[in-house]
N, C-alpha and C positions, 0 to 999 in steps of 0.2 A: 094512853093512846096518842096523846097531842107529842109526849115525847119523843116518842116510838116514830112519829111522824115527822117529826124534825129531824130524828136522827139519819131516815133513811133519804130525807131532801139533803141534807150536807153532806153523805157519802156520795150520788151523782153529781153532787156540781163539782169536788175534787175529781173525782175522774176527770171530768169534762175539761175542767182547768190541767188538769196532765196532758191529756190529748193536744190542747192547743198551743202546751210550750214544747210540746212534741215537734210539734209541724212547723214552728216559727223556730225551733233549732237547726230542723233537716234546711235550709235555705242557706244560711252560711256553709253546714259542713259538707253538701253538694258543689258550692262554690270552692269549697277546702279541696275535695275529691277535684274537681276539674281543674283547679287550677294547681293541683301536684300532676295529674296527668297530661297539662302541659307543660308542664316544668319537664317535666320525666322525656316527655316528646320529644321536645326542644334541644334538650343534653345528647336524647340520643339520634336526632339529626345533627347534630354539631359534630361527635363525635364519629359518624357516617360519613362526615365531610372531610374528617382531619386524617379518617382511613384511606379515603379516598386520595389525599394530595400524600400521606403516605405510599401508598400504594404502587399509585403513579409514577413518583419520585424514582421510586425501587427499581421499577419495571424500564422507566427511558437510561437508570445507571444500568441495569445489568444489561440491556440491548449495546449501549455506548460503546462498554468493557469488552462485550463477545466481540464488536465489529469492530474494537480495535484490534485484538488477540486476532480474530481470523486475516488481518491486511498484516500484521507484524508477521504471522505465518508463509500468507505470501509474499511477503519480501526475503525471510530469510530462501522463502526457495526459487526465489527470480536472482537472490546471488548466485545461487549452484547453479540455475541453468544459465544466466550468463555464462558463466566460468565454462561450461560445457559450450554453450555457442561460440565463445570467443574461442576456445582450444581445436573446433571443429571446423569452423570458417579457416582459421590462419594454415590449418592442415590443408584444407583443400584449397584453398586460395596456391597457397608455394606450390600444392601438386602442377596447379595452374598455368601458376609462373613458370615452373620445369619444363612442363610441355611446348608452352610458348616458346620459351627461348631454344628446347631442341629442335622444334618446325624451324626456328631462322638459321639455327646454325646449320641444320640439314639443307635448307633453301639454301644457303651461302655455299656450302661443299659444293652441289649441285650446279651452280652458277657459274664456280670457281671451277670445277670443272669442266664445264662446255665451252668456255673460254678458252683454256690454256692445253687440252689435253687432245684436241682433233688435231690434226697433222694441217699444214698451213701450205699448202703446195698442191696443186692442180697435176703435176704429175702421178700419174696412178704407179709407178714405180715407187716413185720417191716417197709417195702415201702410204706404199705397201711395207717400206723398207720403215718408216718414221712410224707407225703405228705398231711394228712389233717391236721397236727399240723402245718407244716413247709413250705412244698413247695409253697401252697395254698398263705398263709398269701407274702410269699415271694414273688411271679410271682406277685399280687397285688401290693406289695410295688413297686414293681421295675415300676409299670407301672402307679402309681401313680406318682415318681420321674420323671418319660418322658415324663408328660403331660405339663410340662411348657417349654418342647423344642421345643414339638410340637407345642401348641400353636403360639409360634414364630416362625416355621415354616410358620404356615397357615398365619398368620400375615404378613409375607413378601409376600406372593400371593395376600392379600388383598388390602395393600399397590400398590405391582407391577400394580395392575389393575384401583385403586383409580388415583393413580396420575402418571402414565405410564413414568419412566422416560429413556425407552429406544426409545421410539418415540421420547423423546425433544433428545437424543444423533440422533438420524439416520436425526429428519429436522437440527439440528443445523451441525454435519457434511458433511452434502448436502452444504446446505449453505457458509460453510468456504470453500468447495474447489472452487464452482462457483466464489468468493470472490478470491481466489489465481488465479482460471482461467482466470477472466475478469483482474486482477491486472497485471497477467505477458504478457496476449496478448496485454496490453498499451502499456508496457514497451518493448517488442520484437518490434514491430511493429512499433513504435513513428517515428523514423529517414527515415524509407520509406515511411511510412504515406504522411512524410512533403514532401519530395520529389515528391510524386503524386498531391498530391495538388497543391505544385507549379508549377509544370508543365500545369495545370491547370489556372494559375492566369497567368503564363507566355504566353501565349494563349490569352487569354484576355486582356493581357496589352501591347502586340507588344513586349516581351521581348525576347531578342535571347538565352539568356544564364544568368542562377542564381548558387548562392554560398552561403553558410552558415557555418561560421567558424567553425571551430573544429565538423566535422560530425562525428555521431558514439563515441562519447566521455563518453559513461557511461555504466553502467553492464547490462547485460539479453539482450543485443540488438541481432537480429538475421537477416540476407538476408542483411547486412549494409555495406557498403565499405566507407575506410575513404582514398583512393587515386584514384586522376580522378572522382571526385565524384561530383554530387547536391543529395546527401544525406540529411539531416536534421541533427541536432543535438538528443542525446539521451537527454529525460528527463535525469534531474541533480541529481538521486537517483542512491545509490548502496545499495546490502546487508548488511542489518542491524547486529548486532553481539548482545553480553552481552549487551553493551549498550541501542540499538534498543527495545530487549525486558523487560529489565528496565522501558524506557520509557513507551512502551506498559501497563506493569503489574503497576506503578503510574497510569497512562492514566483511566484503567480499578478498581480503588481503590480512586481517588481523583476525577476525570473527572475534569471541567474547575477550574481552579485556577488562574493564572496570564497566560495562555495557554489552546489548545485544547479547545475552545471555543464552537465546534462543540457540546460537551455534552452539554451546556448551552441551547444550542437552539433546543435539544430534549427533554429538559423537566429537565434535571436535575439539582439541585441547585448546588450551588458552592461551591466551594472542596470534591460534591460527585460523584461518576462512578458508575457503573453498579452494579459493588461488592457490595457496602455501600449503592445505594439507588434502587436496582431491588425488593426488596420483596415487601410486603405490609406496608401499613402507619405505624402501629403498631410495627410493626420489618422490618423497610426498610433494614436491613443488609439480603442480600439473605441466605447466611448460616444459619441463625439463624432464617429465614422466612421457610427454606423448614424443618429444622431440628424443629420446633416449628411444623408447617403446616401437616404434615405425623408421628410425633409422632415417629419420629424413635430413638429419644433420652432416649424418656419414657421405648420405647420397649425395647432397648438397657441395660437399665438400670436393669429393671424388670430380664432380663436374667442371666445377671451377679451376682445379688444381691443374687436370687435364688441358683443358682448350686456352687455359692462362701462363701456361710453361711454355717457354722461348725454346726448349728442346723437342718438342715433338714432331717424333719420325726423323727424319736428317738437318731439321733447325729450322729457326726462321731465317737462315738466310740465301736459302734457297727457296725463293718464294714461290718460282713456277711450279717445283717440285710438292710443296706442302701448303695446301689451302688454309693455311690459314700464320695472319702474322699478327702479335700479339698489338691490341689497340684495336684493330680491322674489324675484327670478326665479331659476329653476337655472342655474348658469355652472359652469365648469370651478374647480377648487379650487386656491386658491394661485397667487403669480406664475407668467407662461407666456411666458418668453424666447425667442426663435430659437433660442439657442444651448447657453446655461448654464446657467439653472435653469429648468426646464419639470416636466411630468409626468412626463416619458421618465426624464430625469436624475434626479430622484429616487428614484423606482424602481427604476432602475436600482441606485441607490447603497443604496437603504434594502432590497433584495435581497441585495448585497457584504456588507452588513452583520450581516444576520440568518446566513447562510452565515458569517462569520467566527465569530461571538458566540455563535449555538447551533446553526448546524449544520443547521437543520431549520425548516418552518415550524409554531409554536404555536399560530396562531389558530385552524386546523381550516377549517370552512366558509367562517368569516369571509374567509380568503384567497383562495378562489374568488371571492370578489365582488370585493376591494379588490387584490388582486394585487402585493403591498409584500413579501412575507416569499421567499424561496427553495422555489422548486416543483421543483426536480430532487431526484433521490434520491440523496442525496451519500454516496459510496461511502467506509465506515471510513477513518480518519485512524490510522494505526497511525504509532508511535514507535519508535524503537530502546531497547531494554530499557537500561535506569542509563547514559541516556544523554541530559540535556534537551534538549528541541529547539531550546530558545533559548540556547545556547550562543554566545558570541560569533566563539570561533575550534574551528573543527569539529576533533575529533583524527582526525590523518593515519597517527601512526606505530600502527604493528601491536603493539608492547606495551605502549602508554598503551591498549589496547584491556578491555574488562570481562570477565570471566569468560565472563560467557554468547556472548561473541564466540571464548571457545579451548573448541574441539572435542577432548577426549579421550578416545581408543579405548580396550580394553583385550581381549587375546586369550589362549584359553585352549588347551593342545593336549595333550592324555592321551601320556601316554609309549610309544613302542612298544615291541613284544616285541624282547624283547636276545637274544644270546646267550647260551651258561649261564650263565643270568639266576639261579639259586639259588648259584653261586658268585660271580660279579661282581654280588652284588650292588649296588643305589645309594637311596637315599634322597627321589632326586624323583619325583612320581608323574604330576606336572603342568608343564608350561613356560607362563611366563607372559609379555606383552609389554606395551610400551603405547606410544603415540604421538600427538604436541599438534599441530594445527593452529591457527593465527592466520588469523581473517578482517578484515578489516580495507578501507577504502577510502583511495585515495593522492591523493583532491579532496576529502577531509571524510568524515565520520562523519553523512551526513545519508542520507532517503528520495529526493530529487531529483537525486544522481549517480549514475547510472547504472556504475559503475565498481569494481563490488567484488570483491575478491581473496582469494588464503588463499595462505600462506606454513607449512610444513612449519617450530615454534618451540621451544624447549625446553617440557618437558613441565611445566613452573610449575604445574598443578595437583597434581601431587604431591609438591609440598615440603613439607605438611602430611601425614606418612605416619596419623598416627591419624585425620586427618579422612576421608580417603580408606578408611580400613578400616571406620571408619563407615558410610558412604555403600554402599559394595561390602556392608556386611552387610545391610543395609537395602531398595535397590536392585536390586543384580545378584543371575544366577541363583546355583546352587549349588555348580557348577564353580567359582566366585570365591570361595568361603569361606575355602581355604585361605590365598591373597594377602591376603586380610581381616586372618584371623589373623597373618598374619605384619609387617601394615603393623602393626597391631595393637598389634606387641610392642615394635618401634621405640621406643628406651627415648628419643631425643630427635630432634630435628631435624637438628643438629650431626652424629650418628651419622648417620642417614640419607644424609645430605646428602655424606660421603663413600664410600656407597654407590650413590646417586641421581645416574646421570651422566647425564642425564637423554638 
């Protein structure tokens, strides 16, 4: 019995003794369990973070790319409608001048006639006799010489109504300003844009806090703050100059060449533009299609040849007899060819001209009368930011591209609540990310290809970690100070740079 009784006293105290390294094991592997469940936590808020400045990145290149593509769009079709504005103006403008100048030479017959054609004699005999010999013959002649002023007169109404070229001036000026409307509300707009968006994607992606380097970095931006900011970046254009509209007036004279591809793929063959292939088959040069087309070269010609010939009716050397002596009289200005140099043609060209060289016309009123300078409203000539337009060979590859073409994000994410977070403790308080986009075109680096892209690149703006901590103290909100600081510290590049895996 006494064994019996020991034996059954040493099976309870093993139990008891199991129980107790039971419970003195669950204490490490509860701390095991929590401290993988923060680990696990941790990875995948980091991970949260780095989708997040992924994301981001994605989202401000392919905004970038579209809102370069749709301003490359409307440039190639602010060439066409120049080319229509300027073909439509220099039309109506000459009708202009035609009319003009038939009112003075009508005025001058008119003048020249009441002058020399009344009988000069107070005798009513001699009145009667001198007005059927003289006057008669004379008020005829005079109004024989006016009939090919007139004519071109009416001429130019028939014209004006045949091929109306004040309608193609009122839709093609319509047009260009919608074109500078839609162009400049891109560009004002872009850098808040992106900012609403992201705020939007940061929403969706658990992200507490985003950054985008250098916000507000380009011309025309409006409502954009570049301190304390998630602003966006400005598209990478500024106001175009001489150069810009260089480009343009090639652009609208060559169309694709080794560039501006965008003409290609509306129809037009290569190394022609709007200028050189808008007419018809027969005369693709528009100048030479409208000035062929309306006959205004013919008329032009007809005019001058007429009121500028020393023979007409019995000469100029009977001056009382023919109103008009060559020099005296108003005539149309300058040689007036059928074909190549007329009124039309110059105008036309000394229009191309003023549009290329400034853009605008200077004279003010003066131009209302004389009709020589560019009357549309030529919608902004924007450039790609350090990037001249007159480049020889456009760059194609995505990291011969300039800064202001790589979009870098930067994302911020509060750390969340751990587990016994007063024994495991950690040190980060914040998870940081960041992520480069490259925008870039694969036909050229120009405004006239329609074809721009962005490519996910290494993150090359932060290879300078002090510039970048700079920038972030400067710029970004408050959530970014500590990254600041710590880009900050980065005692060099080198170091960095085998932390920076980009």
């Amino acid at each position: 019995m006494i064994r019996a009784a020991l034996r059954t006293l040493m099976t309870r105290r093993r139990r008891g003794a199991v129980a107790i390294i039971a419970v003195a094991a669950m204490v490490p592997v509860t701390a095991m369990i929590a401290a993988n469940a923060n680990s696990g936590q941790m990875v995948n808020e980091r991970r949260m973070t780095q989708d997040g400045a992924d994301a981001l990145a994605v989202m401000h290149g392919t905004w970038t790319a579209r809102s370069l593509n749709v301003i490359s769009m409307n440039n190639v079709t602010a060439a066409q409608l120049l080319t229509v504005a300027i073909g439509s103006e220099a039309l109506a403008g000459t009708l202009q001048e035609i009319r003009i100048t038939a009112g003075l030479v009508d005025a001058y017959i008119v003048g020249h006639g009441a002058l020399h054609c009344p009988p000069r004699t107070a005798d009513p005999i001699s009145a009667a006799v001198i007005a059927a010999a003289w006057t008669t013959p004379c008020l005829i002649n005079h109004g024989v010489v006016a009939i090919p002023a007139n004519l071109a007169l009416a001429k130019t109404f028939i014209t004006d109504s045949r091929y109306n070229p004040n309608h193609g001036i009122e839709v093609s000026h319509k047009a260009l300003r919608a074109i500078e409307g839609m162009n400049r509300a891109i560009v004002e707009r872009f850098p808040r844009a992106m900012r609403e968006i992201g705020e939007d994607y940061a929403g969706e992606l658990g992200i507490d806090m985003f950054h985008f380097a250098d916000p507000c970095n380009g011309d025309g931006v409006r409502n954009c703050t570049k301190t304390n900011t998630n602003d966006g970046m400005a598209l990478p254009l500024i106001e175009g100059g001489i150069e810009a509209r260089t480009q343009l007036c090639a652009a609208m004279q060559f169309g694709t060449t080794a560039r501006f591809t965008t003409f290609r793929q509306r129809g037009f063959p290569i190394g022609k533009g709007p200028m050189t292939y808008g007419g018809a088959r027969s005369k693709p040069v528009v100048k030479d299609h409208i000035n062929d087309l309306t006959g205004i070269g013919r008329d032009l010609k007809k005019f001058k040849d007429y009121y500028d010939s020393p023979s007409t009716l019995l000469g100029e050397y009977i001056h009382l007899w023919v109103p008009y002596k060559k020099g005296i009289a108003p005539n149309l200005f300058g040689p007036q060819q059928a074909r190549n140099n007329n009124a039309f043609t110059r105008r036309y060209d000394a229009k191309f001209a003023s549009l290329c060289l400034v853009g605008k016309a200077v004279t003010g009123p003066l131009n209302q009368l004389v009709r020589m300078e560019i009357e549309a409203p030529v919608p902004t000539i924007w450039q790609l930011r350090d990037i001249p337009p007159l480049t020889p060979l456009p760059i194609v590859q995505p990291d011969k591209m300039p800064d202001a073409f790589r979009i870098l994000a930067l994302t911020q994410k509060d750390k969340g609540r751990r587990l016994a977070a007063q024994v495991l403790q950690e040190n980060v308080e914040s998870h940081f990310g960041y992520a480069q986009t490259g925008v870039y075109n694969p036909d050229g680096a120009d405004l006239f290809s329609q074809n721009w892209r962005y490519r996910m690149m290494p993150a090359t703006r932060m290879d300078d970690p002090a510039k970048m901590g700079r920038d972030l103290q400067r710029q970004a909100k408050a959530a970014f100070r500590p990254l600041a600081t710590a880009l900050g510290a980065v005692s060099s590049r080198g170091t960095w740079g085998r932390v920076n895996a980009h």
